[in-house]
N, C-alpha and C positions, 0 to 999 in steps of 0.2 A: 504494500500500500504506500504509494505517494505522499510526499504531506503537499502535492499543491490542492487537494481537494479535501471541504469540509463536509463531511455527513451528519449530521444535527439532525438529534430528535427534540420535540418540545411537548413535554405532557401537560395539555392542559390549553382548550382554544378559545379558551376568553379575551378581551381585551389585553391582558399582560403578554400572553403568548403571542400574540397575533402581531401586536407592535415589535414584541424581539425578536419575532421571525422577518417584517417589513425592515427594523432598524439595522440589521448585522447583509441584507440583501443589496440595501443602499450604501453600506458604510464603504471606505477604503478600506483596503486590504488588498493581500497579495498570492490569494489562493480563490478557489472555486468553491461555489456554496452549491449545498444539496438540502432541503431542508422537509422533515413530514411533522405534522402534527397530530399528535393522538390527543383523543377523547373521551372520555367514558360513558358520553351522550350521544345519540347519535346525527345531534346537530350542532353548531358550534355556538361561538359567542357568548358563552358561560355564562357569569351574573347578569347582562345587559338583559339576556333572553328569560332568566328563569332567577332575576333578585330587582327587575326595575317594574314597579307596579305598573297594570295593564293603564294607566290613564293617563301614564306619561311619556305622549310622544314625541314628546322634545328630544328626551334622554336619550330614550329608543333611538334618535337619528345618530348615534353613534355609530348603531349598524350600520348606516350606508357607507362611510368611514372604515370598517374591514371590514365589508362586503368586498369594494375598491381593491384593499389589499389583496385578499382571497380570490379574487375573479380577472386578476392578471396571469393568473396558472402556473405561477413558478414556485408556488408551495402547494405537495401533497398534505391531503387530511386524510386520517383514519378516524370516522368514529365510531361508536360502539364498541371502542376497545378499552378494557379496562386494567389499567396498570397497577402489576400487582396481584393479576388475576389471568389476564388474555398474554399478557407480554410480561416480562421481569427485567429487574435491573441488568443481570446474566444476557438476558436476549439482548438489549441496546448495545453494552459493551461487544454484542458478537456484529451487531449490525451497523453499528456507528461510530463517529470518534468523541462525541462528546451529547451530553443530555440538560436540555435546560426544565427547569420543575415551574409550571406557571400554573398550579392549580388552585389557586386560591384560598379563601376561608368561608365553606359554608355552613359550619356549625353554629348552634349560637352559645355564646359565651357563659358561664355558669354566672349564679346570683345565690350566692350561700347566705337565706335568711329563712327562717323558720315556716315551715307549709309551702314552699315553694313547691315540693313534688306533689301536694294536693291535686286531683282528678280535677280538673278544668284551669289547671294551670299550665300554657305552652309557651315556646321559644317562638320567637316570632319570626323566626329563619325561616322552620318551618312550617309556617302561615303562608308567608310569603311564596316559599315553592308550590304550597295547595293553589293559590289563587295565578301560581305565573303557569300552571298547570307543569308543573317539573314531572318527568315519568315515572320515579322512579319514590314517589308519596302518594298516599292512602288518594282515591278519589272521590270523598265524602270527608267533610269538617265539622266537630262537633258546634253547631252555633245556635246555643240555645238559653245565652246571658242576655238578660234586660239591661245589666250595669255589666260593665268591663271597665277593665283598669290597666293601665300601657306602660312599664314601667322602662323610664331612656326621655334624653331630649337628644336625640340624633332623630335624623331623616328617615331612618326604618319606624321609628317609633311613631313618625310622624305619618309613613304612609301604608303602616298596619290600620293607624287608629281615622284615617281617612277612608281607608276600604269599607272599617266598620261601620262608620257613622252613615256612610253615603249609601244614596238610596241606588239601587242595584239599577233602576233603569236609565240612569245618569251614566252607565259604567258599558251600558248595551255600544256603544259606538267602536268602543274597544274590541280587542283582539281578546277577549276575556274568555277562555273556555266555558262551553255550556254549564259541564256538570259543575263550574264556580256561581256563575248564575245563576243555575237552580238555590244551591245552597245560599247564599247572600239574599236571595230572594225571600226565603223563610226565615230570615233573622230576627228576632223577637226585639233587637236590641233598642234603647230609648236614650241610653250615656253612658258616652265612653268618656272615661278619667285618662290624661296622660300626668307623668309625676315624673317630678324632675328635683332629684335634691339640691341644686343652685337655682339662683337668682332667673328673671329673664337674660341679663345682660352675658348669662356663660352656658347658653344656650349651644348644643354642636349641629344646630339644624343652619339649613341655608334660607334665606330670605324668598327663592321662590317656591319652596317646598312650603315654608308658611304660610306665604301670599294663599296656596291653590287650597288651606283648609277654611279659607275665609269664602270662598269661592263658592262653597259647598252647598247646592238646596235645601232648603228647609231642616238645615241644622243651626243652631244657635251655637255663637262661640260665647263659651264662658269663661270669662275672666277674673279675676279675684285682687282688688284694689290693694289688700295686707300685700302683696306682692312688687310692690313698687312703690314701698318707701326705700331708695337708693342710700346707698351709701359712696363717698367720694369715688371710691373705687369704680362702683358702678356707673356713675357720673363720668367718671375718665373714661370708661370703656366704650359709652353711647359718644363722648364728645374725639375719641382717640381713633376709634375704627366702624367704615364707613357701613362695612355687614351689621355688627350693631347696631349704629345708629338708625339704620332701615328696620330690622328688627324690632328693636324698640317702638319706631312709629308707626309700624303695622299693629302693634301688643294695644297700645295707644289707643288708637281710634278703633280698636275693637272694644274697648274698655267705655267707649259712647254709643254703641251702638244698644237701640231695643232690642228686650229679649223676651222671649217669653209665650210666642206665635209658634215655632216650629215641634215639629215631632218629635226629632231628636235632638242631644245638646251634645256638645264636644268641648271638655272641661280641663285646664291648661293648670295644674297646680307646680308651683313653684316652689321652694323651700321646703319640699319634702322628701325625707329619706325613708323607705318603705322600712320595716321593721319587721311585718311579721306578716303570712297571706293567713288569715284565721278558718278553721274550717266550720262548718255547716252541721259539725255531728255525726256527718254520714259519710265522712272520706271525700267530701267536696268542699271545694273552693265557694267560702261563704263569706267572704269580706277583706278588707286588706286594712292594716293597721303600720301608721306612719309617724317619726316624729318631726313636728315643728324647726328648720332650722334658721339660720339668721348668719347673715355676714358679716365675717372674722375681719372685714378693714382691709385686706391683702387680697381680695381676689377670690376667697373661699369662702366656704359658711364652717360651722357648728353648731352642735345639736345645743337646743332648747331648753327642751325636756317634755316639751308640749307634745302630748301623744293626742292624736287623735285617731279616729275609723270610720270608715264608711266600708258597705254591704256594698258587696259586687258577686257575681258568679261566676268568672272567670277572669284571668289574670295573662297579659302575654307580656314576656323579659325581651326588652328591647335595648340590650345592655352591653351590645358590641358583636362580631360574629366570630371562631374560632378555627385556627385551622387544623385538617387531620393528618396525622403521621401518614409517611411513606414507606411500606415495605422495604427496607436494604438502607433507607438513607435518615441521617440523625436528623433528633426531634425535639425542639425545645417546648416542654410539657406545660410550662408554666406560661410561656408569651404565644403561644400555639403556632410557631415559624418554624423553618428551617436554620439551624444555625449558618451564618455565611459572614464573609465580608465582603463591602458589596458587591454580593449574588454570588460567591465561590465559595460554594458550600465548605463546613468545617466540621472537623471528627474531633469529638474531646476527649484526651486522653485522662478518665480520672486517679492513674498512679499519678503523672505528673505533675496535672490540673493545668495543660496545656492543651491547644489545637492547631491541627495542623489540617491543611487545604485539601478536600475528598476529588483527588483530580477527575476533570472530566464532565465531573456535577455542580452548573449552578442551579441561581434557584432567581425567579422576579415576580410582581408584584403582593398581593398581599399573602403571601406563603413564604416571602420575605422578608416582607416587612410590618405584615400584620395587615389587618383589619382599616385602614389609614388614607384618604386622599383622595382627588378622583381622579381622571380620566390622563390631565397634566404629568400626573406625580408618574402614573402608572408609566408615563413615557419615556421621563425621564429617569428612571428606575430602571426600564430595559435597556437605556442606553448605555447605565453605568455596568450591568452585566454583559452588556455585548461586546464592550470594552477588553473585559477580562477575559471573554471568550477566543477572541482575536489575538489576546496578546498571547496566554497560555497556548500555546500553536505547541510548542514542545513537550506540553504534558497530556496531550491529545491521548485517548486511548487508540487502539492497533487495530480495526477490527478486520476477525479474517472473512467475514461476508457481507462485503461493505457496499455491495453494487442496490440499487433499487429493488430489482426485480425480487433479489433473495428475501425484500421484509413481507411481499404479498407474498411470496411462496410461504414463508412462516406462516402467515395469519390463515393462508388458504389449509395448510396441511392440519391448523386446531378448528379446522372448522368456524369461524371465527363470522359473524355475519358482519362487516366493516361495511360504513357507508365512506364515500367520498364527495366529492366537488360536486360531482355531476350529480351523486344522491341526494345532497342538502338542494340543490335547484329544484330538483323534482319535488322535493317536502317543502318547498319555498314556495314553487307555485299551485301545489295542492292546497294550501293554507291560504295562499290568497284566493283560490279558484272559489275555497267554501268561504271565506268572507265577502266575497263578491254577489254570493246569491242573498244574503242579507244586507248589503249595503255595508258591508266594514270592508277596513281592509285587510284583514285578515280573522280566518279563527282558526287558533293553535291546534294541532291534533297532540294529545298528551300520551296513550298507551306507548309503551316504548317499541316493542313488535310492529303495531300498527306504524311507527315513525320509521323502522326501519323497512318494512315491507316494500311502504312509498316510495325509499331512497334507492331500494334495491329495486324495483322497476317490476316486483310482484302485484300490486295494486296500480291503477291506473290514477294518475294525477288529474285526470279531464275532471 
């Protein structure tokens, strides 16, 4: 094997992947690039497709953005292959000179507080996947609270408790799978709580994700004045940064607005650190219990001591997302990433309590670096690993079946149903064919078989 040519695999074809396979294609350099991406979906575009809610199609226009990439045809996809399971670290090393890990974080994050495993208490990860129709989660949600309660002031918290409040037929223009429809349709629910233990002013949501729950039909925002007695700090923060300051004036003139007309209310509590989900007696989620806190002067609050409670019946932890270990490659358990410097992954030695570089393996976006950033970061992130990829040229691994044809022969000889380029088109425009007969532009097909059937050219896409 040559080193003027590079064989790169990248497990993982969401946004992270898709940029470091676009950015290392563009880069200088002084070899030839070969590059496949696996998937363990059998469609790509990872969180965009299956973690950005059906009603925002702003965000969604990312896709057309690696679409672009992807439909210049100089990077193979495999999906439906699952690493770990369809392929091994052993197979990469046999077929390639180096592997980048861009599978992101889709767990959601633990919240170690008392009842939290109560029956009607979920992670809002997997909410999220129910309603982006992901394949690979139950196709029924249990939605049967009159009071919910969202516990996070990020952007997931904010567009869990958007889905809830909002009335299902507001959501019909969308790419929304039926059977999320059906279910959203029967929701009994009348108010949903979000709780956030800081101030407005240390809010992690963004100004237009706020904007879109004022937006909302015949939900009332409610807002709670004890909230906006500011302190200097907060005062700097509204006069110091221009996101705040919008923040704040949205919070504001919701705070004037009439209430007390619509069906449902969507209730923004601030200053409060959850303490405890109280059960029902019956192994359910019968309320949540919070205390009072107050800002410390520096940026922070502390607790009060003011407990209070309100009766909810379900509960969703909105409290960051997590990522999962990789068969063969180290695992930092506690920040949920891959250990690396940036993106060259790292083995730790614990005789010595040193680390030294897992050649051949990095790792980009939030499998990196966590849970963190958007769309920007994530580019800049591949770039700092494509970097390293290019330079380690000498610690490439060797591999002795390194031509193309041998990774389909592998996949073909385990049986393996792989979708490619030309299968995700076909599932691309099956989706649009059936949102077309309803007036959307699109509706998801969610069973994973039926996803791949399409891609395989066993169902007909008309």
């Amino acid at each position: 094997m040559t080193r003027n040519k590079l064989r790169l695999a990248i497990v993982g074809a969401g946004p992270a992947g898709i940029y470091a396979a676009d950015i290392l294609l563009k880069a200088e350099r002084n070899f030839d690039v070969s590059i496949d991406l696996f998937d363990h979906l059998p469609a790509p575009y990872g969180l965009v497709r299956y973690g950005v809610a059906p009603d925002h199609p702003r965000i969604k226009g990312i896709i057309t953005a690696l679409r672009e990439v992807l439909d210049r045809g100089d990077i193979r996809i495999f999906g439906n292959v699952r690493y770990g399971e369809d392929i091994t670290l052993d197979d990469l090393k046999k077929h390639y000179n180096a592997v980048i890990f861009s599978t992101g974080a889709v767990r959601d994050a633990s919240l170690n507080i008392p009842g939290i495993d109560l029956e009607g208490s979920y992670g809002a990860a997997e909410f999220v996947s129910w309603y982006d129709g992901h394949p690979d989660f139950p196709r029924t949600w249990p939605l049967e609270a009159k009071q919910v309660a969202v516990i996070g002031n990020g952007n997931v918290a904010l567009d869990v408790s958007r889905i809830l409040a909002k009335h299902v037929e507001d959501l019909m223009p969308t790419e929304i799978p039926a059977n999320v429809a059906s279910g959203l349709a029967d929701s009994p629910v009348t108010d949903v709580h979000v709780f956030g233990r800081r101030g407005p002013t240390s809010v992690k949501f963004t100004p237009l994700e706020l904007r879109e729950l004022g937006e909302l039909r015949d939900v009332d925002m409610i807002i709670y004045d004890e909230d906006f007695d500011y302190d200097d700090a907060a005062r700097a923060a509204v006069s110091g940064n221009k996101q705040v300051f919008v923040i704040d004036k949205v919070l504001n003139q919701w705070r004037q607005r009439e209430v007390g007309q619509a069906s449902r209310r969507l209730h923004l509590h601030f200053f409060a650190k959850p303490l405890e989900i109280v059960g029902d007696g019956n192994g359910r989620v019968g309320g949540i219990r919070w205390e009072r806190t107050a800002p410390d002067g520096e940026g922070g609050v502390v607790g009060t001591g003011e407990i209070r409670e309100l009766p909810i019946q379900a509960v969703y932890r909105a409290v960051g997302y997590f990522g999962t270990p990789l068969p063969g490659i180290p695992f930092d358990r506690e920040y949920g990433v891959i250990p690396n410097h940036e993106g060259q992954v790292l083995i730790h030695d614990a005789e010595t309590g040193e680390s030294r570089q897992m050649y051949g393996v990095y790792a980009t976006g939030w499998i990196k670096r966590g849970p963190v950033g958007l769309i920007g970061h994530t580019k800049s992130d591949a770039m700092e690993t494509i970097k390293h990829v290019i330079n380690d040229l000498g610690n490439w691994w060797r591999p002795e079946s390194p031509s193309e044809e041998s990774v389909v022969e592998m996949l073909e000889s385990r049986g393996i149903r792989y979708t490619d380029l030309d299968g995700w088109h076909r599932l691309d425009e099956h989706e649009q064919a059936l949102g077309s007969a309803e007036g959307r532009v699109r509706v998801k097909v969610v069973p994973r078989d039926e996803m791949v059937d399409i891609s395989v050219g066993d169902i007909s896409a008309g």
